[in-house]
N, C-alpha and C positions, 0 to 999 in steps of 0.2 A: 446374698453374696454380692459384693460389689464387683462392676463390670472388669472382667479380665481384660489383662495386656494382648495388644494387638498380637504378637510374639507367641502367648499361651495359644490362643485361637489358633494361629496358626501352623503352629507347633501338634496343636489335636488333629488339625483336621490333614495333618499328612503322615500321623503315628498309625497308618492304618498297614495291614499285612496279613499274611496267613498265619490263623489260629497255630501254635504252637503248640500247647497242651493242653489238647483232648487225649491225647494218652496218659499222660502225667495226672491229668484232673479226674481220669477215673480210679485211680491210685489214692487218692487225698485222704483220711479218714473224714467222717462224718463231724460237719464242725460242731464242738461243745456246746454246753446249754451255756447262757449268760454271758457278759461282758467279756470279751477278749483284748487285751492287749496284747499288740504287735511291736514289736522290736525291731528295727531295723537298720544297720550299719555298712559304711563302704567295708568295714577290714574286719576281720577276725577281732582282734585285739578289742578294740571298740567293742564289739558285740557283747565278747567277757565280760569285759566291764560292764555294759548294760544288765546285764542277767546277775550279775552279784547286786547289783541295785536291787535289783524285781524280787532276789533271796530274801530281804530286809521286807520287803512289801508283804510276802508271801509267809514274811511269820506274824505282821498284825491284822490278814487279812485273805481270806479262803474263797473272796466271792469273785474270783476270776480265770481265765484261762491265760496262757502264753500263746504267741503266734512266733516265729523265729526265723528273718530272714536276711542273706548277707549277699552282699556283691563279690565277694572274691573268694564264696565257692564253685563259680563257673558251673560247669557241671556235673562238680561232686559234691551233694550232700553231705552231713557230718552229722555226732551231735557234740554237745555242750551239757555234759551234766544231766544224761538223759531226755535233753531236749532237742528233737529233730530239728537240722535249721537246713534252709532250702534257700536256693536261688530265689532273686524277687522273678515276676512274670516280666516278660518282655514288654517293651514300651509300645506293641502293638494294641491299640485299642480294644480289641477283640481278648488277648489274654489278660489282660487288663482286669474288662471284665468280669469274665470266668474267674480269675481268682478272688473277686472281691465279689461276685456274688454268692461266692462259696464261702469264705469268711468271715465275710459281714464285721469286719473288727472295728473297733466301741474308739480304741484308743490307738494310737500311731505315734510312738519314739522314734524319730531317723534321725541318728550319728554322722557326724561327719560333712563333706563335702562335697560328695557326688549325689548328685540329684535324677531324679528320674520323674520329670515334668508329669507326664501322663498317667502315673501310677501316682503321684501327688496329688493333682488336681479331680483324678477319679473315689480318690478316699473321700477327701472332701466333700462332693458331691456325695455322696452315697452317709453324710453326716458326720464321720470320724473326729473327733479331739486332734489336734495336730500339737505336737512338740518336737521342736527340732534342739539338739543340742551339740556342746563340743562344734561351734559353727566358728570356725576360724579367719583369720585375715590372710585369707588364699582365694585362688579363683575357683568358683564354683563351676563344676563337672556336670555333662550329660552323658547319655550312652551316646559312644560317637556313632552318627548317621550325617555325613556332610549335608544332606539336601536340608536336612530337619534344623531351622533358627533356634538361636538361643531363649529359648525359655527361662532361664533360669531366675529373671524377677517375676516372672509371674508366678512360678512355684513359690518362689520366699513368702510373697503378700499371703498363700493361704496358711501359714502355720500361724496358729493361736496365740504363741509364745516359741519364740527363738532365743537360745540362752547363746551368747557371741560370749566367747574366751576373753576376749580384751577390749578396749576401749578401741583400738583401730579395728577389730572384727566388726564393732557397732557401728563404726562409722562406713567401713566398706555394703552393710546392708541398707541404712539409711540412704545410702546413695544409687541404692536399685529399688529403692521404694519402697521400704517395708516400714512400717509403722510405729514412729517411737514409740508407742503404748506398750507394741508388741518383744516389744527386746530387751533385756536384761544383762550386764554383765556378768558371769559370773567364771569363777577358774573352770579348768575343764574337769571332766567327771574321772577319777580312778577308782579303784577298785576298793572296795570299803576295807578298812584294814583292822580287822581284829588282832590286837597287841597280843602275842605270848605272854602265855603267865609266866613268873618265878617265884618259888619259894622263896616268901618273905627273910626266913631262919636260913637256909643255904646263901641268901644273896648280902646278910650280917656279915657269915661267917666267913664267906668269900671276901670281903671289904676287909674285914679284919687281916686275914690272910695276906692281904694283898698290900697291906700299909701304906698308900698314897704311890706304888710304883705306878709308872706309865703304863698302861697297858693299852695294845689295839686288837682287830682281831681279824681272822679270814673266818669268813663266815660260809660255807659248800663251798668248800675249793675241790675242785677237779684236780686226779691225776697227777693230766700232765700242766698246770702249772702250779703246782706245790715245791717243784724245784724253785720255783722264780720268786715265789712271795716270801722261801725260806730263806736264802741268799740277801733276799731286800733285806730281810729281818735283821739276819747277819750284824749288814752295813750298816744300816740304821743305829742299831746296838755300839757300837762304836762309840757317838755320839752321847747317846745314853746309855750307861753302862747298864742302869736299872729295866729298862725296857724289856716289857713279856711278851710275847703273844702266843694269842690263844687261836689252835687251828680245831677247825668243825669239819670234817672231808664232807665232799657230797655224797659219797657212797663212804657208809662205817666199814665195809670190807678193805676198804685204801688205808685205813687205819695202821697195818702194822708197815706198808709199805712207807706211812710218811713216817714213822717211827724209824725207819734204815733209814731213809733220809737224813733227819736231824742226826743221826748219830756220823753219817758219811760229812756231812759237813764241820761237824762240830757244835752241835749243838748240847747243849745241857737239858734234859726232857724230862715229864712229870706227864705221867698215861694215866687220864683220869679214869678209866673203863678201869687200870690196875690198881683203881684204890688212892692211887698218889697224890699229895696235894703241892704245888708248887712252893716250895723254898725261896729265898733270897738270893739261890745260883740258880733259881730256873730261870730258863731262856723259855723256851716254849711251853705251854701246855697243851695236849694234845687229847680232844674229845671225839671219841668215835661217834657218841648217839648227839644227834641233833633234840634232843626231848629238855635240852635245859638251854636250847637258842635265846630264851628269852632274857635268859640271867645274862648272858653272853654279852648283848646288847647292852643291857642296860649298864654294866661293871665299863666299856670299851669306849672308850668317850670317841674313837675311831676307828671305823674298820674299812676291808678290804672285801667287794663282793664277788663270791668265786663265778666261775662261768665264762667270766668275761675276758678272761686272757685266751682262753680256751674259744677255739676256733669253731667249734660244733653245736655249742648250747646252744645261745643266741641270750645268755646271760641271765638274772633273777631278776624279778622285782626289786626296785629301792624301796619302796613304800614302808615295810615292816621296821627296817632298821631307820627310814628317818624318823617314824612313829615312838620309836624308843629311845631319841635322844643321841643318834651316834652320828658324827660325820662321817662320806662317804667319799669313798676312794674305788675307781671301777675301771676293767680294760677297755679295748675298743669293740667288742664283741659282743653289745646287747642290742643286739637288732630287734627281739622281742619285746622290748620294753623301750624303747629308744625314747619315745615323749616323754615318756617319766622324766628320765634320766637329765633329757635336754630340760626339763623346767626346774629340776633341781640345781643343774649348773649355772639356770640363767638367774635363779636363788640366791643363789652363793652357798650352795648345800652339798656342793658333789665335783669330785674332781678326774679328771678321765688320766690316765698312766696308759703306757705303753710296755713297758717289760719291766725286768727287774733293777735298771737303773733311777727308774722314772719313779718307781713306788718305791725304793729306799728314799729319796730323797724329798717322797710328798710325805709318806711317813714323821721323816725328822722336820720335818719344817710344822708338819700340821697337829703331831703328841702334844705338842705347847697347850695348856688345858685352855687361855683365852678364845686362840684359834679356835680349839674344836668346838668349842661351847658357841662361835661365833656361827659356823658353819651347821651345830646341830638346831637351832634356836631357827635357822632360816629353812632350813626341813620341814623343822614342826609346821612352821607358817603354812608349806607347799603344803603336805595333809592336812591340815587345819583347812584350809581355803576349798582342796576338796569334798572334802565331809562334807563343807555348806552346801555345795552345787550338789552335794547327794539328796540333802536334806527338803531343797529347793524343788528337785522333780519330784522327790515322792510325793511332799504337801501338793504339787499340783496335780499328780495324777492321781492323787486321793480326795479328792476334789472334784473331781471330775466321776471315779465311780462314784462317789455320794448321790451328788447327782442325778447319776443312774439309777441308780438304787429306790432315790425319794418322786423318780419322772413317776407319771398313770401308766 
């Protein structure tokens, strides 16, 4: 290993303190037989995503364990799909450690841009594969301890491979020293996105049905703003006389209540749960079961994704629908998903509304099929580019158990 930065050195030699978990580390279960990788992220969200990665791994290949650890459950545990995730050990040398002499992990994924010097440069020693990914053009994070220097180019130089978001991420890492060999552009990682199916023969028939009218769609609208999106519709309709939409509730029990809606408004309605198929005078169609999303999509050259007006979600994934070819239209309420969201807009994939002024009028401007075709086609691009970067860790971290697998 070549010689550490002055900074790392002395970064180590003042991360020292009292042991923290000896109580915690006689809790641990007994680490697994064989290769472990370890997953590790500043945020929740990130994390997700990493572990829908590891689901794809874990169907062409059984020869390994998870490890699961995140920064921002302080200290509450959680899991994810079965899988316990745990604060990392503190940057005291000592937990340090205990927790990597107990884990012994093969492999190390860390997401994001918080760094944790001491638990980096202890992997490493101790042999670990380093991948860092989703490394952005932002300032890189330690645990705050004022006494303790910036570490933070000496942790970069030890990861194998750094995958930097953009061409300025690669340039901000190059310039704390990390090794053009070792860096890669690539988009950032999302969640793999398995497209809903639709019946080939329902999605004809729907076409036929439908004869070239405009249609968009609210795809889990909530509640309370199903008044706002209906109203948009409304207005919008104005405009285009022909103009349908198709609403999907997030809860099928909201079903009969948007059903009083459109009628309190004025709307002209087709209950596809009642059998009904929309006419030439439907205004809305209105689907309680979410089980034909798929069709929904694909028929909707653009929709409206619920959650996001609505103040409590923290909004849906865009992913699914840019997947299927739909422009998007979204409230200010996706906190949960907000990176998505922002790289879609910076796309030209996705447009953010505010109430029911703002989305009647993205509505009529954006039906125009050029438009939406414009806006679905730069979607695709955004999942498309992250497939790659999915594609991109596996190959290497299957590469690396190979590896293992063929060492004495």
């Amino acid at each position: 290993m070549p010689r550490r930065p002055f900074s790392l050195t002395a970064y180590l030699a003042l991360a020292r303190g009292q042991d923290r978990l000896v109580g915690e580390a006689a809790l641990w279960p007994d680490r697994p037989a064989g290769p472990i990788l370890w997953l590790h992220s500043d945020t929740r969200a990130r994390l997700e995503t990493l572990l829908t990665l590891v689901k794809r791994l874990q169907q062409q290949r059984d020869d390994f364990s998870v490890l699961l650890t995140c920064d921002s459950t302080q200290s509450d545990n959680f899991d994810l799909d079965g899988h316990p995730v745990s604060a990392p050990p503190s940057e005291t040398l000592s937990d340090v450690h205990r927790f990597l002499h107990h884990w012994r992990p093969d492999i190390l994924v860390w997401a994001g841009n918080g760094l944790r010097p001491a638990l980096i440069h202890e992997a490493a020693e101790q042999g670990a594969h380093l991948l860092l990914v989703d490394a952005a053009d932002a300032t890189w994070r330690q645990p705050s301890k004022r006494f303790l220097p910036d570490a933070s180019a000496g942790a970069l130089s030890l990861f194998h491979v750094i995958l930097a978001q953009d061409r300025k991420a690669a340039t901000r890492l190059r310039r704390l020293g990390v090794l053009e060999d070792r860096i890669e552009v690539a988009s950032p990682l999302e969640p793999e996105v398995f497209p809903l199916s639709s019946h080939d023969g329902l999605h004809e028939e729907m076409t036929h049905a439908l004869a070239g009218r405009p249609v968009w769609l609210g795809a889990l609208i909530q509640r309370d703003e199903a008044d706002a999106v209906l109203r948009a519709h409304r207005r919008a309709a104005r405009l285009a006389h022909r103009l349908l939409l198709v609403v999907v509730p997030a809860d099928p029990q909201d079903e009969p209540f948007m059903a009083e809606q459109c009628q309190d408004i004025g709307l002209r309605l087709a209950r596809w749960e009642h059998g009904e198929m929309p006419d030439e005078n439907t205004q809305v169609l209105l689907v309680a079961d979410d089980a034909e999303l798929g069709l929904w999509y694909r028929l909707a050259p653009l929709c409206f994704l619920g959650g996001s007006l609505a103040v409590k979600t923290g909004g849906q994934s865009p992913m699914m629908a840019a997947a299927l070819g739909s422009a998007i239209l979204y409230g200010p309420h996706v906190g949960r998903h907000l990176d998505a969201y922002s790289r879609l807009v910076a796309a030209g994939a996705g447009r953010i509304v505010k109430d029911m002024e703002s989305l009647s009028a993205a509505v009529s401007h954006l039906i125009a099929p050029d438009r939406a075709a414009a806006m679905a086609h730069a979607g695709w691009n955004v999942v498309s580019a992250g497939a790659e970067t999915v594609d991109l860790v596996l190959t290497q971290i299957n590469e690396w158990l190979d590896a293992m697998e063929g060492a004495p």
